[in-house]
LUMKENU-495234 format. One record per residue: residue number from 1; residue in three letters; x, y, z of N, C-alpha, C in turn. Coordinates in pm, 1 decimal. Example, Ala and Ser with C-alpha at 12.3 -4.5 7.8 and 13.67 -1.06 7.14 Angstrom:
    k    r       nxx       nyy       nzz      caxx      cayy      cazz       cxx       cyy       czz
    1  ALA    1319.0    -569.0     780.0    1230.0    -450.0     780.0    1320.0    -330.0     780.0
    2  SER    1285.0    -225.0     708.0    1367.0    -106.0     714.0    1290.0       3.0     787.0
***
This chain:
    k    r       nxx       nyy       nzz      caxx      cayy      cazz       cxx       cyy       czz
    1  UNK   -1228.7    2065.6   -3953.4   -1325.3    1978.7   -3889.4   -1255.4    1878.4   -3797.2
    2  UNK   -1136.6    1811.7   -3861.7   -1061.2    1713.7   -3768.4   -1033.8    1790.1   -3657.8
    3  UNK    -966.8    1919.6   -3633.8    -893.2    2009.3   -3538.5   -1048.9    2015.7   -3412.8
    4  UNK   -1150.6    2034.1   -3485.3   -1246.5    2080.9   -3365.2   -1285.1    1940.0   -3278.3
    5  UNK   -1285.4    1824.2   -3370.4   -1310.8    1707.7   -3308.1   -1179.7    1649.9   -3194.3
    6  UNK   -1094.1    1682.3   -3224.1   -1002.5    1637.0   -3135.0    -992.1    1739.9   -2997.4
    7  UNK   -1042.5    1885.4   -3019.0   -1026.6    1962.8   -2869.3   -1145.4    1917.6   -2818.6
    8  UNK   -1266.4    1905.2   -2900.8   -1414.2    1792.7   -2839.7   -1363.9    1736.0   -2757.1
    9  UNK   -1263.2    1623.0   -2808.8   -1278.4    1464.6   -2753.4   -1169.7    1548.6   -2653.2
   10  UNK   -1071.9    1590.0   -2662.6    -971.4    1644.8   -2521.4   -1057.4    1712.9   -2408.0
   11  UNK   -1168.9    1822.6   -2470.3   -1221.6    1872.9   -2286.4   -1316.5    1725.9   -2258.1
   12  UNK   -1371.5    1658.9   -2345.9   -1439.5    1502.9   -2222.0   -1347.1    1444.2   -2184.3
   13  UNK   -1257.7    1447.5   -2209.6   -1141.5    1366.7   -2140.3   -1133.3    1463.8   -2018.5
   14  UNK   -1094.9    1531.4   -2020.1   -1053.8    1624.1   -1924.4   -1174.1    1653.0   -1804.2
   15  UNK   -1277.8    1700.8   -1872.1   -1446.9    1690.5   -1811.0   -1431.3    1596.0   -1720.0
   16  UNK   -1389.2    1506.2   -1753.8   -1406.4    1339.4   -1724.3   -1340.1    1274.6   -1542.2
   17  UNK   -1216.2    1424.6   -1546.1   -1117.6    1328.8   -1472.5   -1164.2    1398.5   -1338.0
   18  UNK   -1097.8    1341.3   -1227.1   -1145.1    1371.8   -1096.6   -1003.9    1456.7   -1026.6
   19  UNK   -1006.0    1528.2    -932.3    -967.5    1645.0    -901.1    -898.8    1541.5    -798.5
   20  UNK    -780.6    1533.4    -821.9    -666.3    1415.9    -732.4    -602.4    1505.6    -685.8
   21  UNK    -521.8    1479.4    -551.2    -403.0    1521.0    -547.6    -208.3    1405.2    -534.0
   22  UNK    -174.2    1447.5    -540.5     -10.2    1406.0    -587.5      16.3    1339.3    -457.9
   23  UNK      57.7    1153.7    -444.2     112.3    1128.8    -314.1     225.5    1218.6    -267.4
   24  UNK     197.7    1188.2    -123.7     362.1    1312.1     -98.2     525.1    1213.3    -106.7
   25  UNK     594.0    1322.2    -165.5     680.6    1266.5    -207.4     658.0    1171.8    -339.7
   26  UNK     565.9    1224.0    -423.0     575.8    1163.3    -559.8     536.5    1311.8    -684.8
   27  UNK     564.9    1308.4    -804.1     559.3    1381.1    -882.4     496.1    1307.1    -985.9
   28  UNK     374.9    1293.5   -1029.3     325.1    1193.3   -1109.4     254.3    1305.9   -1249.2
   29  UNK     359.5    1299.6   -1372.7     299.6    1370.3   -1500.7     156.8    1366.7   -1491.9
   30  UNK     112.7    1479.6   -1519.5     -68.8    1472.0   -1564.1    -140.7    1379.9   -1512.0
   31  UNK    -144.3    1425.5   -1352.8    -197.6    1292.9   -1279.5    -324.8    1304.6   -1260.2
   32  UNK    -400.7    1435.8   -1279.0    -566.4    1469.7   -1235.0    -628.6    1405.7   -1376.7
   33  UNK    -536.8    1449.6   -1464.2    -611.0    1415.2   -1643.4    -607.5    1206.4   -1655.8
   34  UNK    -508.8    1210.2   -1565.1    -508.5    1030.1   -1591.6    -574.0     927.1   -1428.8
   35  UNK    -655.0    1012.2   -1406.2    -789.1     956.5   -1287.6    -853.0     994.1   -1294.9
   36  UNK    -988.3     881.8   -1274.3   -1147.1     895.2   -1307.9   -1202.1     801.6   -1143.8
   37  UNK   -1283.6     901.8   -1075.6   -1383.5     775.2   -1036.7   -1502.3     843.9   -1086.2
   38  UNK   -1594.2     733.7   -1104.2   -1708.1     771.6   -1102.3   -1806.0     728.6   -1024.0
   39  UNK   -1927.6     799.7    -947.0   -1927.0     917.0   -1011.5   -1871.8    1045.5    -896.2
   40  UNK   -1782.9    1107.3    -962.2   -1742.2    1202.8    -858.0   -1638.0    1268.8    -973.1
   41  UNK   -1627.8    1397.2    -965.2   -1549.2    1505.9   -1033.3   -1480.6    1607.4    -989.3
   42  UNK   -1529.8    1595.5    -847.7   -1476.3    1716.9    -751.8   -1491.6    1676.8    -629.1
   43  UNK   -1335.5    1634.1    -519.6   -1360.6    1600.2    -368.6   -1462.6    1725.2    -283.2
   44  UNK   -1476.4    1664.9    -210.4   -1463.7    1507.1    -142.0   -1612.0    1358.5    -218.9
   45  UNK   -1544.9    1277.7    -288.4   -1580.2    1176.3    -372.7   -1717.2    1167.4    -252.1
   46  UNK   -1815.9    1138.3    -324.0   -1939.8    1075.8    -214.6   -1938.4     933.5    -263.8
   47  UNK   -1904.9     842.6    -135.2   -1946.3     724.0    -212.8   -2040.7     677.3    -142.2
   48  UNK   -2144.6     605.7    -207.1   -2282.4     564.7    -119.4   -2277.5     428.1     -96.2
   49  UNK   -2261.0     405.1      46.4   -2290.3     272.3      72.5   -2395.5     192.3     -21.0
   50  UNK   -2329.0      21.0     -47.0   -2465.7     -56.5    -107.2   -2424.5      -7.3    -254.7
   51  UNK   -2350.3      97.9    -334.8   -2301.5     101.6    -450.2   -2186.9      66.6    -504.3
   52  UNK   -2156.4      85.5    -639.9   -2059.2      61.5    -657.4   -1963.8     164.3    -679.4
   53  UNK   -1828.9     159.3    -712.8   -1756.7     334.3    -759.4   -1651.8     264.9    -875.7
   54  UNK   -1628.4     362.3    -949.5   -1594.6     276.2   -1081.7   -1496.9     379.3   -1082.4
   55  UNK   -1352.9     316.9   -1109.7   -1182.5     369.8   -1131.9   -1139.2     331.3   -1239.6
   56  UNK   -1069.8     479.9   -1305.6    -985.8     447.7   -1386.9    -887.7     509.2   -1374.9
   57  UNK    -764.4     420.8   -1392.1    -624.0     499.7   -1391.3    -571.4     426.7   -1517.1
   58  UNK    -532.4     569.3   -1560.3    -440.3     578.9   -1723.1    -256.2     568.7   -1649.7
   59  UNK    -156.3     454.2   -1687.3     -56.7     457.4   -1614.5      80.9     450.9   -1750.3
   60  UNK     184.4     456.1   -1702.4     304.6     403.6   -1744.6     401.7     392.1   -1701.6
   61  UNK     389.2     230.0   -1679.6     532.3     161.5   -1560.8     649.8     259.6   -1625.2
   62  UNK     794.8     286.7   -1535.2     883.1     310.1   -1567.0     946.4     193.8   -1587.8
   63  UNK     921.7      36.9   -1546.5     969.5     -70.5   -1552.7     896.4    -178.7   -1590.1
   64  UNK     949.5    -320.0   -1631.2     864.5    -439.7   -1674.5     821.7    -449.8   -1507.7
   65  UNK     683.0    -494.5   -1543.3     629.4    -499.0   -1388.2     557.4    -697.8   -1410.9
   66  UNK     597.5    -735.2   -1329.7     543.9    -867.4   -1346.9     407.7    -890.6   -1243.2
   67  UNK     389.6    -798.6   -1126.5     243.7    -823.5   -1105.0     211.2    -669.8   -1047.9
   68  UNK     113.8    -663.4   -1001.5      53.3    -533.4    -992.9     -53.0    -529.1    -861.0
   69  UNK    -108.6    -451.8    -806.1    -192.9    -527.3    -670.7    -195.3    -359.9    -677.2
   70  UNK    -343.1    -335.0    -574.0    -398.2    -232.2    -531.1    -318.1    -226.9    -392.3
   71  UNK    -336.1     -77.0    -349.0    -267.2     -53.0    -177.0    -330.4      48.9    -169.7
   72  UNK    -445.9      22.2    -119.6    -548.1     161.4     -92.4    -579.7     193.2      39.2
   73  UNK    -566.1     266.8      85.8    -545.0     344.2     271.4    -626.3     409.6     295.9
   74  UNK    -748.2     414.3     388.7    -772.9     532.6     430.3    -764.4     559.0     583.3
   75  UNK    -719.3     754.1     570.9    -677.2     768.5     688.7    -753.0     800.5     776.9
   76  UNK    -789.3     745.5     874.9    -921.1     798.4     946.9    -885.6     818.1    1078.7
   77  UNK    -902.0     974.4    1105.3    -836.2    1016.4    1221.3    -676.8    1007.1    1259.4
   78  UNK    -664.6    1025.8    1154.0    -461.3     975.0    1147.2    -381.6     884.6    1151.5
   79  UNK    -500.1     715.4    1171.8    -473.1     605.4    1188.8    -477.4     562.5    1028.9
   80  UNK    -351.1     506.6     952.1    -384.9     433.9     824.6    -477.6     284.5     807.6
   81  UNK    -589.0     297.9     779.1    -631.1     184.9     779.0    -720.6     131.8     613.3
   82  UNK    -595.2       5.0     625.8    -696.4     -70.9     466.2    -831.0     -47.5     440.9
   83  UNK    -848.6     -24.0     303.5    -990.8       7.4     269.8   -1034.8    -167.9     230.3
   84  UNK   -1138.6    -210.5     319.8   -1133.6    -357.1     276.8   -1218.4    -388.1     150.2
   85  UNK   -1174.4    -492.3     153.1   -1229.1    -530.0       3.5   -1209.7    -429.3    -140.4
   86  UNK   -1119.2    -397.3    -123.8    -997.2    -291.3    -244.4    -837.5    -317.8    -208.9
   87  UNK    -786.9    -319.7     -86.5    -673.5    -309.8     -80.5    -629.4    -454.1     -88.3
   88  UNK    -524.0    -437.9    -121.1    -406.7    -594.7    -130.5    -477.5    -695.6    -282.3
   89  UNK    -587.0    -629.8    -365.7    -655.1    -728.7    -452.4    -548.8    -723.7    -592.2
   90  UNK    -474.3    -864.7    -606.6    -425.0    -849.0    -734.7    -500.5    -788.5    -839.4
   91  UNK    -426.6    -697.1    -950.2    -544.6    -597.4   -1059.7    -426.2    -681.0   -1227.9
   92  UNK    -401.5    -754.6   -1200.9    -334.2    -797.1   -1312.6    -477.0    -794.5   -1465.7
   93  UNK    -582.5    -836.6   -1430.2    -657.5    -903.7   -1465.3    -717.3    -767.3   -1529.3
   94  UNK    -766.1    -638.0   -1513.9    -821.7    -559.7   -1505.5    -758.0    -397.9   -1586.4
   95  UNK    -593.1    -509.5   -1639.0    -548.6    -375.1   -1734.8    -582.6    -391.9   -1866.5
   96  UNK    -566.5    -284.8   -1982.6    -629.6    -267.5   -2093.3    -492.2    -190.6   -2129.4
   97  UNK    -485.7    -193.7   -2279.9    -370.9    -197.0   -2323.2    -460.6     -18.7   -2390.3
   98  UNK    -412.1     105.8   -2425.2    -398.1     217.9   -2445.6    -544.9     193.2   -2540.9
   99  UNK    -524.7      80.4   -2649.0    -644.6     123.2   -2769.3    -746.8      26.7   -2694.9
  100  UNK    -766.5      -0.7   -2593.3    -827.0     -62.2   -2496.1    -884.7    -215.3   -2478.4
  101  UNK    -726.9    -246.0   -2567.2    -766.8    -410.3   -2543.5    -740.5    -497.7   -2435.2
  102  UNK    -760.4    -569.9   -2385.1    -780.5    -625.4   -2228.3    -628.3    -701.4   -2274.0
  103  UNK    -549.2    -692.9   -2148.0    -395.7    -763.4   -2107.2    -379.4    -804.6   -2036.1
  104  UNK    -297.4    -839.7   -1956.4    -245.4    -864.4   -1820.5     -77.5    -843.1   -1776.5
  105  UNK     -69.8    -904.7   -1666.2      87.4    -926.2   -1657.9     169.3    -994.1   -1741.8
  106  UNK     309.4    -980.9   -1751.3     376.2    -890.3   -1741.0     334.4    -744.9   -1831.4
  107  UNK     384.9    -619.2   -1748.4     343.9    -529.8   -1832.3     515.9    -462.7   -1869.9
  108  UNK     455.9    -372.7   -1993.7     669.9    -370.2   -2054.0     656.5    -163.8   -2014.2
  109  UNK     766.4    -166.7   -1990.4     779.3     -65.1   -1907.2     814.0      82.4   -2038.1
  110  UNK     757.7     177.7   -2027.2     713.2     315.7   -2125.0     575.4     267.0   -2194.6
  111  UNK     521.5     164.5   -2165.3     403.0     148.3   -2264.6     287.9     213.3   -2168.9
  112  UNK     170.0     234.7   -2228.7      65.9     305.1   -2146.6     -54.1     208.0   -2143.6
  113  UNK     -64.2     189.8   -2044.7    -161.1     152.5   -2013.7    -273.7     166.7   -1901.5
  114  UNK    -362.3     132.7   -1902.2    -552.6     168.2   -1838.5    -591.5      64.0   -1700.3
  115  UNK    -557.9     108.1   -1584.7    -664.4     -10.6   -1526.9    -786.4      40.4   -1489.5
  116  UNK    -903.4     -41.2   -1519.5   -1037.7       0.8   -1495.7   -1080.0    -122.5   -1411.9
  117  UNK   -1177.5     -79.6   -1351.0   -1216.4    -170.9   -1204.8   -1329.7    -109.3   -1174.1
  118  UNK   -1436.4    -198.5   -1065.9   -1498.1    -116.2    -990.1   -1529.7    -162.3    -863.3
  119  UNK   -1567.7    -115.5    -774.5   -1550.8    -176.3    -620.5   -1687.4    -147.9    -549.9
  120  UNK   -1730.2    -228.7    -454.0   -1807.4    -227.1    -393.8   -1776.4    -145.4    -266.6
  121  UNK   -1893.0     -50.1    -226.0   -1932.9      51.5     -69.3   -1982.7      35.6      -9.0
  122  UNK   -1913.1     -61.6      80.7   -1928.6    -162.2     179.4   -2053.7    -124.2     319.6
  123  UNK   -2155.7    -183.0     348.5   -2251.6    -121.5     436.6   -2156.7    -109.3     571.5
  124  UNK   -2062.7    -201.4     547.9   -1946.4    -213.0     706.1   -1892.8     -65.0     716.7
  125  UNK   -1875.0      17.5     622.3   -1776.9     130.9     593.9   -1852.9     218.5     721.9
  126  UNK   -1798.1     323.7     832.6   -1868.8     421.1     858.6   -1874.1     517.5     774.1
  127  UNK   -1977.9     603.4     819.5   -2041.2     732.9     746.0   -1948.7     839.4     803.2
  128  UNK   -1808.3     899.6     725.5   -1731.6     973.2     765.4   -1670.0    1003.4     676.4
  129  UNK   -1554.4    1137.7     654.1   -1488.6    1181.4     546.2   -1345.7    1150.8     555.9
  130  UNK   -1317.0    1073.7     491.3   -1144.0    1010.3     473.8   -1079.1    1090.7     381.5
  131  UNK    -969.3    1068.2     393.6    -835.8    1089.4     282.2    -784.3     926.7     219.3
  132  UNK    -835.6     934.0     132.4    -785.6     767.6      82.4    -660.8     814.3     -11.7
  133  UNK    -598.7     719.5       1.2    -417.2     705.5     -52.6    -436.2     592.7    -118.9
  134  UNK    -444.7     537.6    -295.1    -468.2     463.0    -355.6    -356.7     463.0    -456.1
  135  UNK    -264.4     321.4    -448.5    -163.6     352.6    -484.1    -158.5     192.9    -615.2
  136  UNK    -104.5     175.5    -724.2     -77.7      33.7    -763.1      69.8      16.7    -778.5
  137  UNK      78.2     -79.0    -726.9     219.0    -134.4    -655.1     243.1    -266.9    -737.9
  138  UNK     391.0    -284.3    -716.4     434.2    -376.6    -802.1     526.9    -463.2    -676.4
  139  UNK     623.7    -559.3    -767.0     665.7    -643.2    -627.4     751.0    -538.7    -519.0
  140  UNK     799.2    -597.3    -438.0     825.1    -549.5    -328.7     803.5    -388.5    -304.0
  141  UNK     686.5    -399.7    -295.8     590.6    -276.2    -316.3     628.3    -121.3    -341.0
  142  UNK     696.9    -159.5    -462.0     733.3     -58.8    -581.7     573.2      23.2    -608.6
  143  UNK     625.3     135.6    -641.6     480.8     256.6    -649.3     469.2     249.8    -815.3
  144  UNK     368.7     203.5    -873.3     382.4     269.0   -1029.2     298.4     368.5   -1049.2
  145  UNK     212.4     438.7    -945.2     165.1     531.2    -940.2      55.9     529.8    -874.0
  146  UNK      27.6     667.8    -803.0     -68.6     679.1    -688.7    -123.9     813.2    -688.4
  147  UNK    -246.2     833.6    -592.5    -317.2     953.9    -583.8    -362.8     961.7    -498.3
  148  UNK    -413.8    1058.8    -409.5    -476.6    1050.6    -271.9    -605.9    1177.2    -345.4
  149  UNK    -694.7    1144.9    -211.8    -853.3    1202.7    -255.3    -935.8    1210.8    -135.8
  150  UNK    -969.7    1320.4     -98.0   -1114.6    1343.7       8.5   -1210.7    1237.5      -4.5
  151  UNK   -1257.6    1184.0       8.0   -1374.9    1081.4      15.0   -1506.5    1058.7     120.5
  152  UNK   -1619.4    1098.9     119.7   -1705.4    1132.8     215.5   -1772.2     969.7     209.7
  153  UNK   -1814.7     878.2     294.5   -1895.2     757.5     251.1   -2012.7     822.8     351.5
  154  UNK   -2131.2     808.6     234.8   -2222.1     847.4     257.1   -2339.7     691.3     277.2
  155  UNK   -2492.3     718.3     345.3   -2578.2     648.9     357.2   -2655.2     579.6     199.3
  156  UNK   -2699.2     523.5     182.4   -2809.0     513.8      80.9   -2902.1     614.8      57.7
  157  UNK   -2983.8     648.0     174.7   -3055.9     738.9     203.5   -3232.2     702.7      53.1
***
């Protein structure tokens, strides 16, 4: 009975995660199983203006990280441009420690930990399909891990 409950709880986990791909030039362990937006499971992410989109990344610094900050890009038409109101926002505030108790900075480096967040889809955004590059960065903008993703921003409609 324990054995069936735990492959349960492994395919919602898995169910769960969103279809990422690997920054280039990074190799990130089990990186599709440790990202969630919701709601989206399969690019290109629709996000609807006027909503919200809710992230989770499951991480583990290789190092003590003393602050942490979002660096989220999207490329539109080959030009990198900040996703506003997401990029450069300190996320110190917004990590959760593995059994999901709320932490912050400093974080100690092999431990695992969760940042969950959610962001607003800005009516400013155009209605077009990006490649967003969403990365959390540490000081002198050290990578502790990143993912890039199709992303369509869609109308309210």
């Amino acid at each position: 009975m324990f054995s069936k409950s735990i492959v349960v709880c492994l395919f919602i986990a898995v169910a769960a995660a969103t279809d990422v791909l690997q920054c280039p030039g990074k190799s990130i362990p089990n990186l599709k199983e440790n990202v969630q937006l919701s709601p989206c499971k399969k690019p290109p992410c629709k996000l609807k203006k006027g909503t919200d989109q809710h992230i989770t990344i499951n991480f583990t610094p290789d190092e003590d990280i003393t602050e942490l900050r979002n660096n989220v890009i999207a490329d539109v038409f080959g030009v990198p441009l900040p996703f506003v109101g997401v990029d450069g926002i300190g996320i110190c505030d917004k990590i959760l420690t593995a059994d999901g108790q709320k932490t912050s900075c400093p974080l100690k480096a092999g431990v695992n930990y969760t940042y969950k967040d959610s962001f607003p889809v800005l009516e400013i955004y155009p209605q077009i399909e990006v490649k967003v590059h969403w990365a959390l960065v540490g000081k002198k903008e050290k990578v502790v891990t990143c993912f890039e993703t199709p992303v369509k921003i869609v109308g309210k409609k």
